[in-house]
C-alpha positions in Angstrom: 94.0 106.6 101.3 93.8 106.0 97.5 92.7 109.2 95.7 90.9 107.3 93.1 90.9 103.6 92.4 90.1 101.5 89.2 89.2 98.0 89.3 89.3 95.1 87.3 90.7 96.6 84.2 92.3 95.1 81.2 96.1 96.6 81.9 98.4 96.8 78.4 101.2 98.9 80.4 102.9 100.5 77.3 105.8 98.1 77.4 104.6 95.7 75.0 103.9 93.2 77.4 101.2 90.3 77.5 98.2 92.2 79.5 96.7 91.8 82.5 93.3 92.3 84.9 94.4 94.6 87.5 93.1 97.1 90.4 95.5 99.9 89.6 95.3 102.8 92.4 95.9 106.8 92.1 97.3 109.3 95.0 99.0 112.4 94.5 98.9 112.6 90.6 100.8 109.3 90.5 100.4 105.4 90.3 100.4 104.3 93.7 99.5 100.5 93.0 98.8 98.2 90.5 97.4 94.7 91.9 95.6 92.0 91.9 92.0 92.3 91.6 90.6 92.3 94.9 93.7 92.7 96.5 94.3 96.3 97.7 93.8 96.8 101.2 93.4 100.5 100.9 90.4 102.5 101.0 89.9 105.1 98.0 87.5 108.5 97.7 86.4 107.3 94.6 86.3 103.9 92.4 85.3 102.7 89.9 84.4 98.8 87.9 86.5 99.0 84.8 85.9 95.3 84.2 86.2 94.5 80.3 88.1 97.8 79.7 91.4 99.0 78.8 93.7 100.4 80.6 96.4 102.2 78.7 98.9 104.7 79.5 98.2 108.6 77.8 99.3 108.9 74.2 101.8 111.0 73.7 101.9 113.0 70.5 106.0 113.6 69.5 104.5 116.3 66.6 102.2 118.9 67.5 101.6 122.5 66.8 99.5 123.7 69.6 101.7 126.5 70.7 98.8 128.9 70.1 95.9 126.6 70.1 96.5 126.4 73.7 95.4 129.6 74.8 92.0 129.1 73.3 91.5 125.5 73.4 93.2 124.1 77.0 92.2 120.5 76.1 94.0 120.8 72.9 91.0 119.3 71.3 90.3 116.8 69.1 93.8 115.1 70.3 92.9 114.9 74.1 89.8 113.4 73.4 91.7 110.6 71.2 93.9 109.7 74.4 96.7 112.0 73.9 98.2 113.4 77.5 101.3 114.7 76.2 102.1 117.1 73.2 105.1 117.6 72.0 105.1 121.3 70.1 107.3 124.4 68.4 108.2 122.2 66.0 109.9 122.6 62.4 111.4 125.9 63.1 108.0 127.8 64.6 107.6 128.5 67.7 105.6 132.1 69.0 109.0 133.2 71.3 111.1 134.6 71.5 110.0 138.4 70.8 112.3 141.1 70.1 110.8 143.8 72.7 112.4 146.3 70.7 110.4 145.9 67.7 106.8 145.2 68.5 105.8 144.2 64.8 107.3 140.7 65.3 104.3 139.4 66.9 102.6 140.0 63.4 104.8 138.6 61.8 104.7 136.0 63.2 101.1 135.6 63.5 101.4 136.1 59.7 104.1 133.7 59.3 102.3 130.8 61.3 99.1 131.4 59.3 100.8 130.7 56.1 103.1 128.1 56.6 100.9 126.3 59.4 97.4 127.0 58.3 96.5 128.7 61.5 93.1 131.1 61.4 95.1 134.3 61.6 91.9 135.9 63.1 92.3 133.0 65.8 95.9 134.0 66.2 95.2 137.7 66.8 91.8 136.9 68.8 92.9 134.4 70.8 96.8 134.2 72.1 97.5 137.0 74.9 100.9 138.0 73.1 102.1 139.0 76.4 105.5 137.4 76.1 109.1 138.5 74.7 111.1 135.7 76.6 110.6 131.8 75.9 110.9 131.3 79.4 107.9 134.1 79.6 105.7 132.1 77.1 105.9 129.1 79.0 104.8 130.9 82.1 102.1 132.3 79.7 100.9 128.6 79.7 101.3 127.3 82.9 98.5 126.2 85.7 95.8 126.8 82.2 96.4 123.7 80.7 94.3 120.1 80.3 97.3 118.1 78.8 101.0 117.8 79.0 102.9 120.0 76.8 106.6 120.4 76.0 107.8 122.8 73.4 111.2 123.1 71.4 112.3 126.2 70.8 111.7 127.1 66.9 115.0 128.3 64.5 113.0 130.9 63.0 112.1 133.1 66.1 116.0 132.9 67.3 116.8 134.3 63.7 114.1 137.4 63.7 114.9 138.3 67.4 118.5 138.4 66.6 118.6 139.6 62.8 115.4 141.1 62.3 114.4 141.2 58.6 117.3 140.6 58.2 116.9 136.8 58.9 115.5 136.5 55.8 118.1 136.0 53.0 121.2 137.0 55.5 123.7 135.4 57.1 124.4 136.2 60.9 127.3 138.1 61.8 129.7 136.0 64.2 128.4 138.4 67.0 124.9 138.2 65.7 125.5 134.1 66.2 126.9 134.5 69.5 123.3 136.5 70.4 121.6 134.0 69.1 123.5 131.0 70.9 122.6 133.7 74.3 118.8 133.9 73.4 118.9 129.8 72.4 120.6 129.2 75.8 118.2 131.3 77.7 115.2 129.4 76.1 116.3 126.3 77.4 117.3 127.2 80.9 113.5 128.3 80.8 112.6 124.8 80.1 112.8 124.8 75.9 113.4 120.9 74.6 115.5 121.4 72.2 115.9 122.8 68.6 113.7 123.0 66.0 114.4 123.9 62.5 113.6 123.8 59.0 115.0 123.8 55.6 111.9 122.9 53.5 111.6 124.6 50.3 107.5 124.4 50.8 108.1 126.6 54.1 107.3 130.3 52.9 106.7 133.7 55.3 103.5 135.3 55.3 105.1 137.1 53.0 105.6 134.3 50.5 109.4 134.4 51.6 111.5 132.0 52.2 111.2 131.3 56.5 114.7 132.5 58.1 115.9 129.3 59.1 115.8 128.2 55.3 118.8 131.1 55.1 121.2 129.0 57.5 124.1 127.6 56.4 125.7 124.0 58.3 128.0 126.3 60.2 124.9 127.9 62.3 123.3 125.1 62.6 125.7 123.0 63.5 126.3 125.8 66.5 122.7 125.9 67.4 123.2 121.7 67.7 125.9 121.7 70.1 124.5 124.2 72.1 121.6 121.4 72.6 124.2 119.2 74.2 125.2 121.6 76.6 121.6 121.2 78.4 119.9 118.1 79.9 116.5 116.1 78.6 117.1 117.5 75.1 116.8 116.8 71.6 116.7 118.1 67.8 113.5 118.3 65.4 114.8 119.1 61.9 112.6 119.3 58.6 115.0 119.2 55.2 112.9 119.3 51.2 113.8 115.4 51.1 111.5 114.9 54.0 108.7 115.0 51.6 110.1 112.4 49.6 113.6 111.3 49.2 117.0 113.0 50.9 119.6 114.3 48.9 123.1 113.4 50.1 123.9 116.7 51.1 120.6 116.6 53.4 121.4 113.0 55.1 124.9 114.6 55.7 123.8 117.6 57.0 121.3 115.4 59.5 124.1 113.4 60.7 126.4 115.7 61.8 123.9 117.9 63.7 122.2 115.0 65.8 126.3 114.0 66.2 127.2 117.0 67.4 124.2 117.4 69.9 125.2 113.8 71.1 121.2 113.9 71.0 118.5 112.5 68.9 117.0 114.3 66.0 113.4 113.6 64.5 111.7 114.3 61.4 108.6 114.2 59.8 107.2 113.0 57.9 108.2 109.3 56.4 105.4 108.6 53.5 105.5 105.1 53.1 103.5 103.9 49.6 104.1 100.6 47.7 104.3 102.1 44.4 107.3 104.0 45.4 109.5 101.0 46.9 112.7 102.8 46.8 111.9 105.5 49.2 111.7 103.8 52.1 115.4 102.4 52.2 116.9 105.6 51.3 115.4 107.7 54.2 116.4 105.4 56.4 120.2 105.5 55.7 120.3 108.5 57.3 119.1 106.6 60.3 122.3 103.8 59.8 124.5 106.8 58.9 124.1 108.6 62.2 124.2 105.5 64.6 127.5 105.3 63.2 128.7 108.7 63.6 127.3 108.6 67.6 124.3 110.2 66.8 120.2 108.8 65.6 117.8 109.9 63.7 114.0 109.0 63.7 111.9 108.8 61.2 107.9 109.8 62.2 105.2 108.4 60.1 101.8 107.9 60.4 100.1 104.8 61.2 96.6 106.0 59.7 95.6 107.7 55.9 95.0 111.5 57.4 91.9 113.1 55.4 93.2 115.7 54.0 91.3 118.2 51.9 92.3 120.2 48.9 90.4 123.4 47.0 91.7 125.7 44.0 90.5 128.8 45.7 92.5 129.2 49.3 96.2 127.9 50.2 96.8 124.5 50.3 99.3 121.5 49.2 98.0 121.5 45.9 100.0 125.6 45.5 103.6 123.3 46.8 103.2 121.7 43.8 106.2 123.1 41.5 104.9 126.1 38.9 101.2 125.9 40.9 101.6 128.5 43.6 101.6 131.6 41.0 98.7 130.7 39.3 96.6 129.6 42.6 97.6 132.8 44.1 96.1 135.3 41.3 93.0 136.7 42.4 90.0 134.6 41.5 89.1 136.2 38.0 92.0 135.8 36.5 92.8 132.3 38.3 89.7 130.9 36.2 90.6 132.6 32.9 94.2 130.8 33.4 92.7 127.5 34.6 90.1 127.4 31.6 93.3 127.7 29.3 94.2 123.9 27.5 97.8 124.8 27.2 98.3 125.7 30.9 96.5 122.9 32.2 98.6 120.7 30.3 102.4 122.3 31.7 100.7 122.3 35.3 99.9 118.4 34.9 103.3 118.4 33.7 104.8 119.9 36.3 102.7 117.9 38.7 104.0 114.5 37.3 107.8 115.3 36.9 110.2 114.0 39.3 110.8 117.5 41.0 107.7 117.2 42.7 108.5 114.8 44.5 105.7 113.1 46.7 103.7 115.6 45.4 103.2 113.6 42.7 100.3 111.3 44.2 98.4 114.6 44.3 97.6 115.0 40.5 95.6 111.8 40.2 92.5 113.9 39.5 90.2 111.1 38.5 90.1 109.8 42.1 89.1 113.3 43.6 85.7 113.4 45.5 83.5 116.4 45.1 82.7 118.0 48.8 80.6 120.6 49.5 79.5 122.6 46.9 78.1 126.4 46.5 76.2 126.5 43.1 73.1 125.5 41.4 75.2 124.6 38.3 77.1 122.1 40.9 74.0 120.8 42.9 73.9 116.9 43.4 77.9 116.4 42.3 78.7 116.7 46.6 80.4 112.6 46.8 80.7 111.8 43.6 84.1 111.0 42.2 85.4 113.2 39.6 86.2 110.1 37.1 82.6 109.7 36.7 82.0 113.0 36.3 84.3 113.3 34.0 83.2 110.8 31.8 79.4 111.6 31.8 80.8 115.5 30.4 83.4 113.7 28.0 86.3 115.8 29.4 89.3 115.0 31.1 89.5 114.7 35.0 91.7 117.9 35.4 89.2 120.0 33.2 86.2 118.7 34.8 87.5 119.8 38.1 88.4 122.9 37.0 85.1 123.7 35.4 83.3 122.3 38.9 85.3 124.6 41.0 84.7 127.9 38.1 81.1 127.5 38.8 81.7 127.9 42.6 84.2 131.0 42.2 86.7 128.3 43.7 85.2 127.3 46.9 84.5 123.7 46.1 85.6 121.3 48.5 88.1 118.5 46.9 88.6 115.1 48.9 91.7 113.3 47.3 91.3 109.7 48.0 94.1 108.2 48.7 96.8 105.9 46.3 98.3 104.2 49.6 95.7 102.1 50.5 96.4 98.9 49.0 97.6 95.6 50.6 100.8 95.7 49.9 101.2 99.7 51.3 99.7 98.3 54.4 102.0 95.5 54.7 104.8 97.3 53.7 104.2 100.0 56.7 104.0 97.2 59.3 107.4 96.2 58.1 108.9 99.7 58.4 107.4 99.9 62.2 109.9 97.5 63.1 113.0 99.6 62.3 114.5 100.9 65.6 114.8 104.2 64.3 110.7 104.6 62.9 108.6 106.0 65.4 105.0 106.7 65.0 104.0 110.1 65.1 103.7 113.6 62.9 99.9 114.6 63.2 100.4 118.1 62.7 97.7 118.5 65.4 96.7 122.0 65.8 97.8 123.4 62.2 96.4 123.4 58.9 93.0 123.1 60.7 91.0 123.5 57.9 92.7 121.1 55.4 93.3 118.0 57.7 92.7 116.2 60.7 95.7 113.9 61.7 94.4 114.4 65.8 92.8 111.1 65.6 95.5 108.5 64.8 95.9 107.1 67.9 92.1 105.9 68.7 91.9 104.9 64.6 95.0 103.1 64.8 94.1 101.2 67.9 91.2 100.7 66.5 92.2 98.9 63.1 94.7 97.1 64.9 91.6 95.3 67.7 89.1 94.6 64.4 90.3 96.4 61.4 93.4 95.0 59.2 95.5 93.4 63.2 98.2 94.5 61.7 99.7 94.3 65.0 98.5 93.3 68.5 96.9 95.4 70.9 99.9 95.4 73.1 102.3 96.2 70.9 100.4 99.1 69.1 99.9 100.5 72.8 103.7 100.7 73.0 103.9 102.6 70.1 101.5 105.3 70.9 103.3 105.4 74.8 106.1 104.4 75.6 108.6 104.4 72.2 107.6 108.2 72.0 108.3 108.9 76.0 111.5 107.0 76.0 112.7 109.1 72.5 111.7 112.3 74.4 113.1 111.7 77.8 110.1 111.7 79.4 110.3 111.2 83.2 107.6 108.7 84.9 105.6 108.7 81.5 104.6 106.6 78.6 104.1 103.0 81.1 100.8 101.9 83.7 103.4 100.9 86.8 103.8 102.4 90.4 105.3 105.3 90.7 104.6 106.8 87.2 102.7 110.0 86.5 98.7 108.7 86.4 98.3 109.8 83.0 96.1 107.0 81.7 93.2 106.3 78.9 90.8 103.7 79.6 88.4 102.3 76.7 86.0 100.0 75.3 88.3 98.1 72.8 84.5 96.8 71.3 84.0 100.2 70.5 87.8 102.6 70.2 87.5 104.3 67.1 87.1 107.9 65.3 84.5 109.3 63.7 84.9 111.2 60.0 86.4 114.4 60.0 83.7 117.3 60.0 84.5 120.9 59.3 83.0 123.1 62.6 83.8 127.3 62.8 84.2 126.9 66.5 87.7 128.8 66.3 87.8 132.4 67.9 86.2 134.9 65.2 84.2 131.6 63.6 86.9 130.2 62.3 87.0 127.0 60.9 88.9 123.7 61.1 88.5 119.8 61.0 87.4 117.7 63.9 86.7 114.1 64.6 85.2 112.8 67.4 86.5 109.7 69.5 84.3 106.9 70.0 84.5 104.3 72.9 87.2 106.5 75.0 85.5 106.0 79.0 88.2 108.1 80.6 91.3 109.9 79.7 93.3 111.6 82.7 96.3 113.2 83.2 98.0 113.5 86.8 95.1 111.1 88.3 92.7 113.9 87.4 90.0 113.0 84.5 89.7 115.4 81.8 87.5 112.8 79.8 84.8 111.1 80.7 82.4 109.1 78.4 84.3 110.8 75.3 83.2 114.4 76.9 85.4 117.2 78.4 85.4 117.7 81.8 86.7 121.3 81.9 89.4 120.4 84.6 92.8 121.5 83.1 95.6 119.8 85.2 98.1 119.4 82.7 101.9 121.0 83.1 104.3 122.5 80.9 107.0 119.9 80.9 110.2 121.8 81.1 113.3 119.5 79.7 115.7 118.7 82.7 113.4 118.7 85.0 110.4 116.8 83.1 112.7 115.2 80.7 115.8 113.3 80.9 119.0 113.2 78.2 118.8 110.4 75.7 122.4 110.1 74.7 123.5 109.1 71.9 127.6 108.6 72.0 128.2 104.9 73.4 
């Protein structure tokens, strides 16, 4: 007997392929037909008419941060109600194991660390994780049989560093037997189940201490080890995060890339690929370090984003606007004296300058003041100014668009809200990003779900993607956009019996009105343990989302079941090779 059966649907199997109407049955947490309607002989406990639906296999999200979210927030929320199944987390280096039992202060560290650099509620952090792990093995444990979705983890560069070095780990180099610990520990992590390596070299990737994080103090020889240590394990891979990631590589960076995902034998991912018109040049360059590893027996993927991620800014708490070069020590003096420097001509002008030179790489798109949007505001002096656009503002006060916002943000004591509107959104943006989705080695992906959860919401790609590409711009079919979101990112992980609607597979599935498949605006909610806030956006026309045959969505509202697993690579996850 079929544990659940759904009729009549509209079947786009993650493949690419032309779709279908099928009765597709469920038994066991698997796909146990898929048929012609009418067809099935079997009897099911439950059924249901899915006739003008879609049947879809679960997203899966390749870029995630979630390792603490998790604990609080099973369904890993908003993402599970866009479709997403599968996360993919401890990714650029950050990860919440391994401990160092011996010195008990490294859970706040790295609470403080993670708040920083991946704009986690540190209140949530301390309120809401367990912190009951030293082991990686014992954080995914920590996880297990609590869960709504899939979720894999890599094991992060900067946790192998502090257990191993200590402080030490930042600004040192590891003694040969402090490497050989740390090879131990990395080895460990992924008998446990870890997927791979993740690490970082970003110079935007600071301590809660404002410190450089330790895997920024690596040199190519350690992490060259750490990369063919990955080969030594099955269903394994490499995340990696360099400072031309943000806008173009350096040589030395596309070298360093290569020869890492070569010596793993395995692939290696990054994130993020910003793909903007104006900037033609960027796109080409990135992606030699894709043509330069295939070569060398390795590949590197490129994530981008297939949607324009809403993305708030504000001169009075951390957030990309302090990356910019020369910003972060005058955003980071307390709030009197942040005015007084703010209010000052001549330092307006060298932080515009700064803004606007080449070293700031795609940071540059950030300074177009004029097309800012006021949010919410906190004064009388600022009343009515909530959605207008600064340009306007600015003209009305006869004052240039940097001052204006300045002055707009003094009267609130710096806790105006600042919407940037985006300078990617033209035609030819568009079209060029549905040219760069054909490269074999682009993969969509890098939602930075479950960080900087007050500052963005890049959870919802995959319903406002599918939904541009059914009655937005078609930029693409349905059936191939489906792949995209399924498929391309299962096969790149290793995923076994995932990412495709056909017998056998795990029955992790999204069905939906394509009439209606959207999301909603991103709205700021303190729903975080101690009232903390972040971004949301609900999913509209989602029916059903389930994972292992059980439904965890229905009607675009949790059901509170959580039968998601830690997937654990070897045993959840195959090897993609790389070497011919």
């Amino acid at each position: 007997m079929l544990d659940h059966l759904i009729k009549g649907a509209t079947v786009v199997d993650g493949t690419g392929a032309p779709s279908y109407v099928a009765d597709v049955g469920l038994r066991d947490g698997r796909i146990a037909a898929v048929a012609e309607p009418g067809t099935l002989g079997e009897r099911a406990r439950s059924a249901e008419d899915a006739t003008g639906l879609v049947l879809g296999p679960g997203f899966v999200d390749p870029h995630t941060h979630y390792d603490a979210q998790l604990f609080w927030d099973p369904y890993a929320t908003p993402s599970m109600n866009h479709g997403v199944t599968t996360v993919a987390g401890g990714n650029c280096g950050f990860t919440l194991a391994p401990l160092n039992p011996d010195r008990p202060g490294d859970a706040d560290y790295t609470r403080r660390m993670m708040s920083r650099v991946e704009g986690m509620s540190l209140v949530a952090l301390e309120e809401g994780a367990p912190w009951n792990w030293h082991s990686f093995g014992e954080y995914l444990d920590a996880l297990e049989g609590r869960i709504a979705v899939n979720a894999g983890f890599m094991v992060g560069h900067c946790a192998l560093r502090r257990h191993v070095m200590g402080p030490d780990a930042i600004g040192g180099t590891p003694t040969p037997d402090q490497l050989d610990q740390m090879l131990r520990l990395f080895h460990e992590a992924m008998d446990a189940g870890a997927w791979g390596l993740s690490t970082t070299q970003s110079s935007t990737h600071a301590d809660g201490d404002g410190q450089p994080v330790a895997s920024r103090h690596a040199r190519p020889d350690e992490l060259l080890a750490l990369s063919r240590a990955v080969g030594d394990h099955e269903g394994t891979q490499i995340e990696a995060i360099v400072a031309g990631c943000l806008d173009r590589f350096a040589d030395e960076e596309i070298d360093l890339l290569v020869e890492m995902s070569a010596a793993a034998g395995r692939p290696l991912n990054w994130n993020v690929l910003t793909i903007d018109a104006a900037v033609p040049e960027r796109v080409p360059r990135q992606l030699q370090a894709s043509e330069r590893a295939r070569k060398a027996g390795g590949r590197i993927v490129a994530l981008t984003m297939p949607i324009l991620t809403p993305m708030n800014m504000s001169l009075g708490t951390f957030c990309a606007l302090n990356l910019i070069p020369g910003w972060g020590d005058i955003l980071g003096l307390p709030i009197p004296e942040r005015i007084a420097k703010l209010r000052d001509g001549a330092v307006r002008e060298e932080m515009l300058r700064r803004a606007k030179s080449p070293e700031a790489g795609v940071f540059r798109r950030l300074a177009d003041f004029e097309r800012y949007v006021i949010g919410d505001t906190y004064s009388e002096a600022n009343a009515g100014l909530t959605g207008r656009v600064v340009r306007d503002i600015a003209a009305e006060r006869g004052q240039d668009a940097f001052h204006t916002l300045v002055e707009i943000c003094a009267a609130d004591e710096m806790r105006t809200v600042l919407w940037p509107m985006p300078t990617d959104n033209d035609p030819a943006s568009w079209e060029l990003r549905r040219q760069t989705w054909e490269h074999e080695d682009v993969m969509l992906g890098g939602s930075d779900a479950g960080a900087h959860l007050d500052r963005m919401c890049g959870a919802p790609y995959t319903t406002r993607f599918i939904g541009d590409c059914l009655r937005g711009r078609k930029l693409l079919p349905l059936e191939r956009a489906v792949r995209m979101l399924t498929d391309d990112p299962a096969r790149l992980l290793g995923l076994r019996g995932r990412g495709r609607v056909a017998e056998g597979y795990h029955a992790d599935l999204v069905l939906f009105d394509p009439d209606r498949i959207d999301a909603g605006q991103a709205k700021l909610v303190h729903d975080l343990p101690g009232d903390s806030p972040r971004l949301v956006s609900r999913a509209t026309g989602m029916v059903s989302v389930r994972v292992g045959g059980v439904e965890t969505i229905r009607d675009d509202e949790i059901t509170g079941a959580i039968p998601g697993k830690v997937l654990r690579s070897g045993r959840d996850t195959e090897t993609v090779n790389t070497r011919t």
